[in-house]
N, C-alpha and C positions, 0 to 999 in steps of 0.2 A: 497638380501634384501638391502645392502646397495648400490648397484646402483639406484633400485627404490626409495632411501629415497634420491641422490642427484638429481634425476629426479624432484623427487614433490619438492623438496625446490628449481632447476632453474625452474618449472614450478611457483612458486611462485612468485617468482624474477621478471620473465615475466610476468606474469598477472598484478603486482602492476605496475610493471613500463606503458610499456601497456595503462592500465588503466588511471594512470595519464597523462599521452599524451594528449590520447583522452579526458578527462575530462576537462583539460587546454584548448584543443581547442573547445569543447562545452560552456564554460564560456564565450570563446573571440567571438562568436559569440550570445552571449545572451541568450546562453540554460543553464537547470540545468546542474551541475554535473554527474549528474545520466544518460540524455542522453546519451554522449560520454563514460560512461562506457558501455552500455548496445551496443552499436556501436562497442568500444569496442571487447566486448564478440564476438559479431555475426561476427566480421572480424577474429577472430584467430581460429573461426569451419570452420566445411566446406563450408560456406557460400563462404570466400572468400581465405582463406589459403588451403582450400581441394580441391580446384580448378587450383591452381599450380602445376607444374610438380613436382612429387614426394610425391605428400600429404603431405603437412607443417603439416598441423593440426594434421591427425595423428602420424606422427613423435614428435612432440613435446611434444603431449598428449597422449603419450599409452595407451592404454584400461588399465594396468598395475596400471596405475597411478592416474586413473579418481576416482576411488572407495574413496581416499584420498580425491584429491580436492574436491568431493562430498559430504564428511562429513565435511571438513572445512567449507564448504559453507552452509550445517547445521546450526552450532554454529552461523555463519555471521549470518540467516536471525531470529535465534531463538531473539539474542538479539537484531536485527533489528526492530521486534515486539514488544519486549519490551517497544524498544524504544519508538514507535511507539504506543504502548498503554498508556507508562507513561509521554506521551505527551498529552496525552485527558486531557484538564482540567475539571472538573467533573461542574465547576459553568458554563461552555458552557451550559447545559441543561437549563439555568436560563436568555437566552441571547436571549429571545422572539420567538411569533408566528411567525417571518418573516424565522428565522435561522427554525425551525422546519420546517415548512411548505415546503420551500426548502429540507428541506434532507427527508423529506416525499415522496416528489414528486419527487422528482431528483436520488430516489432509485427507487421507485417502477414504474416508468411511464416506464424506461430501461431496467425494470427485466421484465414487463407485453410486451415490444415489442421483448426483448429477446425471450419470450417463442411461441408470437405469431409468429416469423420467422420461430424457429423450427416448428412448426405446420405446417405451410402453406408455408415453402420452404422444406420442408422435403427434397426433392428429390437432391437441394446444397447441403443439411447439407450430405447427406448419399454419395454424388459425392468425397466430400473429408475426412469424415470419415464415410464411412459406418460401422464399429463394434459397432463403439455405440452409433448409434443414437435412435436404438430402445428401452435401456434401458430409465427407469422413469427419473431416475436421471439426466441422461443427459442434457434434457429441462431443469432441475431447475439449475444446473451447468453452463450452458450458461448464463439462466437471470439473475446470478449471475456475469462471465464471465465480462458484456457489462455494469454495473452498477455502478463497486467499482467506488471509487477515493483515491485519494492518499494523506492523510493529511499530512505526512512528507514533502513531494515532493513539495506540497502545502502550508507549513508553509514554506517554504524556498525561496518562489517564491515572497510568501507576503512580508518577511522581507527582501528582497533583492532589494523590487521594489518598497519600501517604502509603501506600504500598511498596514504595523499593525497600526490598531487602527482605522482605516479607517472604512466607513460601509460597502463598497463592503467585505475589506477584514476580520470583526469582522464576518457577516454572512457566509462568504464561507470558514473560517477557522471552524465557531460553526455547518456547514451544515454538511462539512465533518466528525468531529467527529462525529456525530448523524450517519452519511452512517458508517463508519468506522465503528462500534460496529454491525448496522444492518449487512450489507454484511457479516462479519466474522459468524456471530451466527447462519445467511441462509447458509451459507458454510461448516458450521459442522454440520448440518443437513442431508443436502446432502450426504457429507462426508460420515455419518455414516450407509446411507440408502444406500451406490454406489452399494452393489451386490458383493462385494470386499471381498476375505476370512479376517476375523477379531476374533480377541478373544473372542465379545463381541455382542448380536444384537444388533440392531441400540436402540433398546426402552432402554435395560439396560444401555448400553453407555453411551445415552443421561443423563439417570437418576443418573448414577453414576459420569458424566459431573456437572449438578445441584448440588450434591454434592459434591465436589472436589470444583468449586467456591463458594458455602458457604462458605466451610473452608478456601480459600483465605482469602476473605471479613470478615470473622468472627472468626478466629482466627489467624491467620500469620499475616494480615493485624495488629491488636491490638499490636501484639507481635511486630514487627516489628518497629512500632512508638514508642513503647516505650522502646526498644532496640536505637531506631537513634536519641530519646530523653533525655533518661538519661546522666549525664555528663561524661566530654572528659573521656575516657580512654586509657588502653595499645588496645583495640579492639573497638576504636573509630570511626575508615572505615567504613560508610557505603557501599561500592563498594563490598567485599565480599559477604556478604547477598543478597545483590541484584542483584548476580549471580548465587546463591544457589537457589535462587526464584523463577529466568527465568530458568535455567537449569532443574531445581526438578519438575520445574512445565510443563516443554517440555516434560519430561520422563515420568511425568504420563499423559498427553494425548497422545502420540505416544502408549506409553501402552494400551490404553482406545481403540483401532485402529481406534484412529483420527489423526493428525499431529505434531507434534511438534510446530509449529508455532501460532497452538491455545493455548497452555501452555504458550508461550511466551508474546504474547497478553495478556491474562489472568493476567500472573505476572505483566505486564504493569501497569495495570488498578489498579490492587492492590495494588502495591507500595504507603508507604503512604508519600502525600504530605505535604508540607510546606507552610502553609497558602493556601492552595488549588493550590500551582502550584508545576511543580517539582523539586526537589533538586539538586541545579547544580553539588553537589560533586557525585550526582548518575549518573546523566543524562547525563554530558558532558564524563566521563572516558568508560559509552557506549557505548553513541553515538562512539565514538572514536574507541575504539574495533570492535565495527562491521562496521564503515568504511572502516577500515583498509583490512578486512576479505571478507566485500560485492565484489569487484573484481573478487572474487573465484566463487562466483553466478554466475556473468555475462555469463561465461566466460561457466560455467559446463551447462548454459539457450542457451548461442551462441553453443556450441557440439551439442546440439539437437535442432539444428534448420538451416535448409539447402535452405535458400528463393531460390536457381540458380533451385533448383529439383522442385518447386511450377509451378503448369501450370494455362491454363485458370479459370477452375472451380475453382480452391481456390482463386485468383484472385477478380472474382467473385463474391465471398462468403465474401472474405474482404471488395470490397464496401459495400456491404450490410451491416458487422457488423459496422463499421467506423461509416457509416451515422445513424444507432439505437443508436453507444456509444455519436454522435456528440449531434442530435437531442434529444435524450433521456433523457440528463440532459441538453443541454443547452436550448432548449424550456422551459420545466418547469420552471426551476428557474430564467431565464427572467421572464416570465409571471406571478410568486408566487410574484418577488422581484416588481413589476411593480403594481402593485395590493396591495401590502401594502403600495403603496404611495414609494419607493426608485425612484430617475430622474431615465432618461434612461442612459444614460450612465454607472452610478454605478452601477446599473441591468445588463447589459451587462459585466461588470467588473465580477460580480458575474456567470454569465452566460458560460464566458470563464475559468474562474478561475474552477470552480466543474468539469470542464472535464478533468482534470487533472491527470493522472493512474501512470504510473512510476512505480516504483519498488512496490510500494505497491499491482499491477496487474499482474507483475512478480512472484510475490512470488503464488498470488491464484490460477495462469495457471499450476505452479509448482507443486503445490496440487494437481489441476485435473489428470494432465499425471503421476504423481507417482503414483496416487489411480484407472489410471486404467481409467478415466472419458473420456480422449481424447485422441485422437491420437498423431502421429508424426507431421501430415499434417496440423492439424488443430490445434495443439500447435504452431506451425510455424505463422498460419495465423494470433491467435488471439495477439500473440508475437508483429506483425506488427501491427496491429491494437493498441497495445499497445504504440508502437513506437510514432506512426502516431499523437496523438491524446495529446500526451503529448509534442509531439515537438511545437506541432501546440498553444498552451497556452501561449508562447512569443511573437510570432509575431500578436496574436490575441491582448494581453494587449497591444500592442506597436501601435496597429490599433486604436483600443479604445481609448489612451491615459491617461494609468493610472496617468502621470503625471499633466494633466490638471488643476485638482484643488483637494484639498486635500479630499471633501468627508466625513472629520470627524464629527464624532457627534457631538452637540454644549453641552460640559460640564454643567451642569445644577450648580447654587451657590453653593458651597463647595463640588462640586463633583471632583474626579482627572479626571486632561486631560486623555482621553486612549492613546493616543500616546503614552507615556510611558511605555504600556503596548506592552512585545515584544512577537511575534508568536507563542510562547510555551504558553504563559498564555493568553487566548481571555477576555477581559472583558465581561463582561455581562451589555451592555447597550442596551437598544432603537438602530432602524436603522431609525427612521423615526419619523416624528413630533407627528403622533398619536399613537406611541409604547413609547412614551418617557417613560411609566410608565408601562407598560407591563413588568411584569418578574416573566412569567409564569413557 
């Protein structure tokens, strides 16, 4: 036993360091963070280490030892969620027809060409996972799959590249929360209907799910404010509670046999706010923690995923999905943003920006293959499709030229500039001359 505990703690060691490498070198060339971990990952599996003489990869990582990193990487994406939810600013929903309308479309136009591929490419889909393509689930799993986007990954894009406050990036930060809440809630749907041995059917789940967020929103929520309101004391942190929150609340949807990452989300969303945004003594000591921890994802997403073993037909199968996740949201929400009166360019801004996936796609693909939804083969593909599509969101902004002209909204008398307003909190303004007054 104490060999295996100084294994997982130099497998730790390795992964961080690793990780920050490659992270540093995705920055110097103008990528997230997030790519070069997720590079990362897939260079220390057998993609590219199992590939050398001796098998690095499984050397380094014994079967021994994965079961650990496993559950660390757990913890990482539980409170990554969190994050991740208690980043939604709730006054987003009050930030006009243009932001709706986009995540309207820019969800379901990717979910309805997702499901229509599996139809009508059945015979790709079953070439590289034939076990289950035949279940219901599947289809709705996929149009789920090709849809998300990734607000985190996304608010970090905007405030790095000078975008908050902007209207490309007031609507494509307000669109993605709107997808973000849709996507996860289609995905515990599915979730609970996969066909998958569970404690629970799918109907009581769900119902005891409805339940369970009630008491979020309706009781903890109350408690909670008025616990991180009342004055300083010896049990002043809020940081504790608001791991009991995400944790308590991972355990009873993993329980419920749904995932823990919905519990995570969930505590997000409920966390209560300060003045409608979130509280930096919560937020940042998170954030922080499952940064730290995210690594161990990458790394346990890179082990099960082998692109050197991928042949024609998955191949294949990846144009296909690529060009449904490109088209699927970036048409729409061109043509929504373009149509409510936004120029072309700032529609284009918006257009690149919601295609966005990153770890917030990692984490849903992660759900599928644990619950049984997809294979190896075609975890692998939609992995790269993930890659692909989030790499491609820099040099697309940098084509468009986010820097051009600023794009902000024109402050109305005595209203505050939104530029001040940083990517965690969206204002809720107009994007366009005739929404000035729109806050629906």
């Amino acid at each position: 036993m104490s060999n295996l505990t100084a294994v997982v703690l130099g497998d730790v060691a390795l992964v961080v360091l690793v990780s920050w490498l490659f992270g540093g070198l995705a920055r110097r060339f103008g990528q997230p963070t997030v790519i070069g971990q997720i590079v990362a990952g897939i260079a220390l599996g057998p993609t590219v280490l199992g590939q050398l003489p001796g098998d690095l990869s499984n050397y380094l990582f014994p079967a021994g030892a994965r079961p650990f990193l496993s559950m660390l990487s757990q913890v990482a994406i539980v409170l990554f969620m969190f994050v991740a939810g208690y980043e939604i600013d709730f006054r987003t929903f009050r930030a006009g027809r243009t932001a709706v309308n986009v995540a309207v479309t820019a969800l379901l136009v990717p979910m309805g060409l997702g499901l229509a591929a599996v139809q009508l490419g059945g015979g790709l889909f079953s070439a590289v996972d034939p076990a289950h393509v035949g279940h219901h689930s599947f289809a709705l799993y996929m149009a789920v799959a090709v849809s998300i986007t990734a607000l985190p990954v996304l608010a970090a894009i905007v405030r790095e590249r000078g975008l908050a406050g902007t209207a490309a990036g007031t609507v494509a930060l307000a669109a993605a929360g709107f997808m973000d809440v849709g996507a996860w809630l289609v995905l515990a749907a599915v979730l609970s209907d996969s066909g998958q041995p569970a404690p629970f059917s799918w109907m009581v789940a769900l119902v005891l799910l409805v339940v369970f967020t009630g008491f979020l929103f309706g009781v903890a929520r109350p408690v909670l404010r008025w616990w991180t309101d009342r004055p300083a004391g010896l049990m002043s942190n809020p940081v504790p509670p608001a791991l009991v929150l995400a944790l308590g609340s991972a355990w009873v949807t993993q329980s419920l046999g749904l995932h823990a990452v919905f519990g995570g989300f969930l505590a997000g969303l409920a966390m209560p706010r300060r003045g409608g945004a979130p509280n930096a003594d919560v937020l940042e000591p998170m954030e922080q923690t499952s940064g730290a921890l995210l690594p161990l994802f990458f790394v346990t997403t890179g082990l099960s995923v082998n692109i050197a073993s991928l042949g024609t037909s998955d191949f294949v199968l990846l144009g296909v999905l690529v060009l449904i996740a490109i088209l699927g949201k970036s048409v729409p929400a061109y043509a929504v943003t373009r149509l409510r009166g936004m120029e072309p360019r700032q529609a284009a801004l918006v257009a690149a920006m919601v295609n966005t996936r990153g770890l917030t796609e990692l984490i849903a693909l992660d759900v599928g293959r644990t619950a049984g939804l997809i294979g190896q083969e075609l975890y692998a593909v939609l992995v790269l499709m993930a890659l692909i599509t989030t790499f491609m969101t820099g040099p697309l902004l940098q084509l468009i030229g986010e820097g051009k002209d600023s794009g902000r909204p024109q402050a109305r008398p005595g209203q505050r500039d939104s530029h001040s307003t940083t990517a965690h909190s969206v204002p809720a303004v107009g994007v366009a001359g005739e929404e000035a007054g729109d806050k629906s």
